[in-house]
LUMDREN-42397 format. One line per field, with one value per residue: chain; x, y, z of N, C-alpha, C, O, CB in turn; residue number from 1; residue in one letter. Coordinates in steps of 0.02 Angstrom, whole numbers. Each point is the difference from the previous one (the first is absolute). Glycine has a CB too. Example, Ala and Ser with C-alpha at 12.3 -4.5 7.8 and 13.67 -1.06 7.14 Angstrom:
REM residues 2
unit c(A_A)
n.X c(660_77)
n.Y c(-284_112)
n.Z c(390_-98)
ca.X c(-45_42)
ca.Y c(59_59)
ca.Z c(0_3)
c.X c(45_-39)
c.Y c(60_55)
c.Z c(0_37)
o.X c(52_25)
o.Y c(-1_55)
o.Z c(33_8)
cb.X c(-147_34)
cb.Y c(-58_-87)
cb.Z c(29_-116)
pos c(1_2)
code c(A_S)
REM end
This chain:
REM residues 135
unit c(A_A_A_A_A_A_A_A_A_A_A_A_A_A_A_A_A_A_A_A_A_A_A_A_A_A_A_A_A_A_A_A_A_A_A_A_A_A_A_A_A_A_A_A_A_A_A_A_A_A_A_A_A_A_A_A_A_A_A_A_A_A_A_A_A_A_A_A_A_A_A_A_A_A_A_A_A_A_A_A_A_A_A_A_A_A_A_A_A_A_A_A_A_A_A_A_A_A_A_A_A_A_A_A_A_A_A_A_A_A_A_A_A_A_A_A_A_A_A_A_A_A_A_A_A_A_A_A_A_A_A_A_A_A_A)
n.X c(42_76_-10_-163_98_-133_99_-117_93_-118_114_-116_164_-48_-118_124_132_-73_-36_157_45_-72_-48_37_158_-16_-90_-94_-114_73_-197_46_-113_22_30_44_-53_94_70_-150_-45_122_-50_-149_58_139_42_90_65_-47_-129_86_-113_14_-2_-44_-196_-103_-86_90_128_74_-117_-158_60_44_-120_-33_157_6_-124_6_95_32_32_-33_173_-10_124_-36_102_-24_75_-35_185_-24_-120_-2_122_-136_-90_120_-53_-148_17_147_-119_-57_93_23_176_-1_134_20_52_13_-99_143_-21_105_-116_85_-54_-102_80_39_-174_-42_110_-77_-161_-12_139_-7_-56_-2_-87_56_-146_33_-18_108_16_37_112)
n.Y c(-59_106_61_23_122_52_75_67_126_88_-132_-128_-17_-56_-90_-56_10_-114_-74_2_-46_-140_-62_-135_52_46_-84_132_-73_157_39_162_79_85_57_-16_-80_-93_24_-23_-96_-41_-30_-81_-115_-66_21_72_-149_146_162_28_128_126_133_43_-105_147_-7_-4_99_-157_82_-80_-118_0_21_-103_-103_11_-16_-137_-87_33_-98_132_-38_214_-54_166_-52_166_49_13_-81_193_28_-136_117_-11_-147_-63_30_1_-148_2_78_-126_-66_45_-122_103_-51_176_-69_132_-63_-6_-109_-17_-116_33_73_-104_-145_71_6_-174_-79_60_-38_-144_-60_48_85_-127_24_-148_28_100_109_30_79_-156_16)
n.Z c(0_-112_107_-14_-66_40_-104_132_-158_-53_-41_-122_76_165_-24_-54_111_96_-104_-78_140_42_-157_14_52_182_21_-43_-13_-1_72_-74_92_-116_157_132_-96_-89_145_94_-87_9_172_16_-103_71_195_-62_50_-31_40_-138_104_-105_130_-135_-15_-82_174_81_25_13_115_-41_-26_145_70_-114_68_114_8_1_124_216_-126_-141_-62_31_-56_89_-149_71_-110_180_130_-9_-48_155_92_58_-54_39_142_-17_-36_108_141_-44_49_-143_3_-89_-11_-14_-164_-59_-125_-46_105_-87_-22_186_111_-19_54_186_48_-40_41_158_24_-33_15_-214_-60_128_196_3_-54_126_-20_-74_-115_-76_14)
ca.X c(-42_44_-14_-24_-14_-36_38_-64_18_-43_35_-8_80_47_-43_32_57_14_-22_49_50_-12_-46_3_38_26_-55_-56_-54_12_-76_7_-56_-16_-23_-21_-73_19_48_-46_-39_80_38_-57_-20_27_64_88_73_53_-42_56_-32_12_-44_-30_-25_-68_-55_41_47_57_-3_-65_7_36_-54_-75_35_25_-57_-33_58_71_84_-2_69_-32_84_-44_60_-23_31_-34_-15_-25_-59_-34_46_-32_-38_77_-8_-39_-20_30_-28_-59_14_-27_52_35_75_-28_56_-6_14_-18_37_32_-51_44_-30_-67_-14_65_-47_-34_61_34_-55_-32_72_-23_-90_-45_-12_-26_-66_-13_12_63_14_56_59)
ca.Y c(59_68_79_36_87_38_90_28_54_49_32_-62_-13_-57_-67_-39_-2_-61_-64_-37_-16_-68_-45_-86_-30_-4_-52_31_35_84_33_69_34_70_53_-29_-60_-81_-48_-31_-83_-51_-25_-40_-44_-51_-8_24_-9_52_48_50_40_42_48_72_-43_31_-17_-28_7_-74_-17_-17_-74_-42_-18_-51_-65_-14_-6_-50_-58_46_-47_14_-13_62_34_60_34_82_66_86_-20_37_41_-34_-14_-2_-75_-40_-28_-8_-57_-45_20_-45_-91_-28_-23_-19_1_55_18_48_2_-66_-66_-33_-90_-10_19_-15_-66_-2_14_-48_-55_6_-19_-64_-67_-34_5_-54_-34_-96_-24_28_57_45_6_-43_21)
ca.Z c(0_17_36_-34_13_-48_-15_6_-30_-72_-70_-33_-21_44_-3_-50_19_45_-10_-34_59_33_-15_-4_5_55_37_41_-60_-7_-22_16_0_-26_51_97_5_-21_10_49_-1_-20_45_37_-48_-21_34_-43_65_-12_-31_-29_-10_1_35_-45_-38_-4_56_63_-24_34_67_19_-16_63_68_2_-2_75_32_-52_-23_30_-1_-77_-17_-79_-47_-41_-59_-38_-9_30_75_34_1_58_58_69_20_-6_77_29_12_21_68_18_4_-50_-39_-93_-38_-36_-62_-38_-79_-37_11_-61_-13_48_66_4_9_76_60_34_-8_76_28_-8_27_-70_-29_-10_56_-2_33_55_28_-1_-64_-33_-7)
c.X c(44_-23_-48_18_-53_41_-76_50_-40_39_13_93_27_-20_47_67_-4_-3_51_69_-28_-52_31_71_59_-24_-46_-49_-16_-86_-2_-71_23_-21_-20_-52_6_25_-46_-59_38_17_-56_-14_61_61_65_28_13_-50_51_-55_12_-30_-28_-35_-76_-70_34_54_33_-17_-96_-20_39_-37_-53_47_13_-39_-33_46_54_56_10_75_-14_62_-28_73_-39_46_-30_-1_5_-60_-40_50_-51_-75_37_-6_-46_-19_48_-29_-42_-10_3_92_-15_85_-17_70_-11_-4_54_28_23_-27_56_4_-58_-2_53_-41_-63_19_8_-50_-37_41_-30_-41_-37_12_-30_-80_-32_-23_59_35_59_41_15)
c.Y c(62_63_44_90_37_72_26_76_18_-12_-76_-41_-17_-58_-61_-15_-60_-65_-53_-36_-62_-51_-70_-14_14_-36_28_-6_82_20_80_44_60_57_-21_-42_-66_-33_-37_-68_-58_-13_-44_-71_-58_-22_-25_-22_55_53_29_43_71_74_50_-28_44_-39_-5_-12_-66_24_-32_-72_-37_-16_-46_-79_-36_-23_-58_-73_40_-24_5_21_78_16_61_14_78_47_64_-9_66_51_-60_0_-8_-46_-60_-3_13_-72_-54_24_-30_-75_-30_-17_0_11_62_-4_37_-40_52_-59_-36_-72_-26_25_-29_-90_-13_20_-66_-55_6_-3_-66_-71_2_12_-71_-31_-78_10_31_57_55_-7_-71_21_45)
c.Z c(0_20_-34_-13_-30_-17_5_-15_-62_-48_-45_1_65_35_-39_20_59_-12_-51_56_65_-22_-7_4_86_31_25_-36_46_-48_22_8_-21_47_69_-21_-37_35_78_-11_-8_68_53_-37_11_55_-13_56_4_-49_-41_-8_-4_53_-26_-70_-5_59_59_-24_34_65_35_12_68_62_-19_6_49_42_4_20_68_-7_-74_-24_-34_-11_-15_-26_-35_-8_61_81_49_7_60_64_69_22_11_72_31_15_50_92_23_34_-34_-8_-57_-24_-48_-60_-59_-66_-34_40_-61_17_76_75_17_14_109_63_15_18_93_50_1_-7_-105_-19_20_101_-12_34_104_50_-12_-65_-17_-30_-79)
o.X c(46_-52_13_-26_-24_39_-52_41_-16_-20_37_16_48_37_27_14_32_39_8_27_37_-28_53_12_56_39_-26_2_1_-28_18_-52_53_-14_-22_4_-3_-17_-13_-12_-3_6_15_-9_-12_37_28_-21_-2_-29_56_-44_30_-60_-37_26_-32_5_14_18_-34_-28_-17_-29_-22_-12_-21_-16_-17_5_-44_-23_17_54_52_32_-46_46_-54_54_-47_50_9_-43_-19_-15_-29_-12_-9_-22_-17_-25_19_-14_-20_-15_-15_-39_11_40_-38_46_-56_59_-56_32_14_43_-26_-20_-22_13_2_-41_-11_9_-23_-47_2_12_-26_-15_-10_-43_-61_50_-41_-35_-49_-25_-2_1_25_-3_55)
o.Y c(9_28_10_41_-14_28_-30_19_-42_14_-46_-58_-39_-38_-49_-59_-52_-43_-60_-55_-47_-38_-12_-49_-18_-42_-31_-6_26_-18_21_-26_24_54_-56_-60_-53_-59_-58_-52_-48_-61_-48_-51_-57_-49_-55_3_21_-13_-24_-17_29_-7_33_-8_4_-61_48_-28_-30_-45_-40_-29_-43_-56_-44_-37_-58_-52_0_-57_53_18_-22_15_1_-11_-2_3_17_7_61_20_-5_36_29_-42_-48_-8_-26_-47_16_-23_-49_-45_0_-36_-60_34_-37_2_16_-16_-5_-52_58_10_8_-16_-2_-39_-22_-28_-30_-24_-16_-29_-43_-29_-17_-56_49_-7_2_-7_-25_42_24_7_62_-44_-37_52_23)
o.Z c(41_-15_-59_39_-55_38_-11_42_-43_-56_19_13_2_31_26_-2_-3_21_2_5_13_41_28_36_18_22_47_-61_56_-52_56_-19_18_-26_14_-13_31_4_16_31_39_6_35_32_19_-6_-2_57_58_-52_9_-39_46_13_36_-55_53_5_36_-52_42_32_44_46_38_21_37_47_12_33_44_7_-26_23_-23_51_-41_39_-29_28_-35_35_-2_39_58_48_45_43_38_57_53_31_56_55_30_39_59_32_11_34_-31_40_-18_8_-25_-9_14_43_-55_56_57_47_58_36_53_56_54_27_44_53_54_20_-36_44_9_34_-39_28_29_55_-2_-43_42_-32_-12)
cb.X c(-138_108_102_-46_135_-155_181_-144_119_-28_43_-146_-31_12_-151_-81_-5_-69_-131_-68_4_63_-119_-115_-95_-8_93_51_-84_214_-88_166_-111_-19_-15_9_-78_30_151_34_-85_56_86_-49_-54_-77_-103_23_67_159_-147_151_-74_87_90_85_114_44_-89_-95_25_152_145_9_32_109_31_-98_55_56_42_-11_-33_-104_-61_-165_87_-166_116_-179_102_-148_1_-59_72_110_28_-59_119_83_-67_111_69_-2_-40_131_35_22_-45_-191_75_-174_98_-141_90_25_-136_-41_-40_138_-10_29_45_5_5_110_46_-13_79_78_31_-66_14_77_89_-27_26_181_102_73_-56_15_-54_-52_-29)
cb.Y c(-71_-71_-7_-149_21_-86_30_-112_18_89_174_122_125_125_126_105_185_108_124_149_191_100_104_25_14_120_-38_80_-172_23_-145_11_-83_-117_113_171_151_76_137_179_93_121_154_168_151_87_54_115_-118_-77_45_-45_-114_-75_-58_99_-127_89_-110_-21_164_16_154_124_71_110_158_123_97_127_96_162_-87_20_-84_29_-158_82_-103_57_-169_-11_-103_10_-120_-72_45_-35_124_130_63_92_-13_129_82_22_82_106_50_33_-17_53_-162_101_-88_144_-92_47_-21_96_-45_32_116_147_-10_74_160_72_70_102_120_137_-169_-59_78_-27_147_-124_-154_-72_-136_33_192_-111_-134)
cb.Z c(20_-56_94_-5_62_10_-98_58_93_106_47_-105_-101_-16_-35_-82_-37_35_20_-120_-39_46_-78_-115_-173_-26_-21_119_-114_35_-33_-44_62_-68_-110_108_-31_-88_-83_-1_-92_-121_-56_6_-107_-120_55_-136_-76_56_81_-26_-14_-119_35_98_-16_-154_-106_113_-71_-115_-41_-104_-183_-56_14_-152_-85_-41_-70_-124_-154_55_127_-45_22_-15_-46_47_-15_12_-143_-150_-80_-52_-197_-127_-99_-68_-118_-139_-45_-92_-143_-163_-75_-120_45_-85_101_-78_16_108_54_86_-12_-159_152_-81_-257_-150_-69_-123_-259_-124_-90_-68_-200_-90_-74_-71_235_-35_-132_-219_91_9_-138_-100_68_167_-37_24_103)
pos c(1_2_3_4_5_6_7_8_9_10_11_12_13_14_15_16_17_18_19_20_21_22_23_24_25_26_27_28_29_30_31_32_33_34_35_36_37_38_39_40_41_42_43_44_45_46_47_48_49_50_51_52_53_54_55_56_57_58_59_60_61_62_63_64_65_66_67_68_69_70_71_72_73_74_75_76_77_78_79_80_81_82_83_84_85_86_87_88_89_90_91_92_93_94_95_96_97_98_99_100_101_102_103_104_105_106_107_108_109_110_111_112_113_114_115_116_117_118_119_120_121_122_123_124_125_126_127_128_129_130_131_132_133_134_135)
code c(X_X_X_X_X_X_X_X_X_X_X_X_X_X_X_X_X_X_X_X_X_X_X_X_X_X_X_X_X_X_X_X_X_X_X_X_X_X_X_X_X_X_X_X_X_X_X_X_X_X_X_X_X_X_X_X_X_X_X_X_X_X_X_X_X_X_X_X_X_X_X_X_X_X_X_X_X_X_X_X_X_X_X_X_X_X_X_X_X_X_X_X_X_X_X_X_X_X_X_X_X_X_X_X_X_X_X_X_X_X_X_X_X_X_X_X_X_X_X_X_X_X_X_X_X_X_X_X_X_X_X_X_X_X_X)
REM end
């Protein structure tokens, strides 16, 4: 069975960037959303190992997305990658004031950064039967 990720970002091109980067031949399955709310149903629907989420997204913004997730999950995995981590600096800590956990990283990422962050968070794309990941 393999890891699942979800990308949840507006921007069609880095949807595509992640998914080329950790898709089949890494071992994930990889499913994306187009905005807070799609990714939110996606995450209720299909429970992601590993979030990659963007924060400067038209309606709901990544952080909104994050509290509802957390809220929801508090052990949930999120990666936030964005160009605009300071225009959210001061929600950023708010949420960490909260208790909430995430990872934070700037754009761009390169396929190679992107695959090393989930490799480092999830171990192998592919999990045994048991449970744990494989070698």
């Amino acid at each position: 069975m393999a890891h699942r990720i979800l990308i949840i970002d507006d921007e069609e091109s880095i949807r595509d960037a992640f998914s080329l980067a950790l898709g089949e031949e890494q071992g994930y399955e990889i499913f994306a959303a187009a905005s807070g709310a799609e990714g939110l149903a996606l995450v209720r629907e299909r429970r992601p190992d590993l979030i990659f989420l963007d924060l400067h997204m038209p309606g709901m913004s990544g952080v909104d997305v994050m509290r509802s997730v957390l809220a929801d999950d508090p052990s949930a995995l999120i990666y936030i990658v964005t160009a605009f981590h300071q225009e959210f600096m001061q929600e950023l800590r708010a949420v960490r004031d909260e208790g909430l956990t995430f990872e934070l990283a700037r754009k761009p990422l390169g396929a190679e950064q992107i695959r090393i962050i989930a490799r480092g968070i999830l171990g192998g794309g592919v999990v045994d039967p048991t449970g744990k990941a494989a070698p």
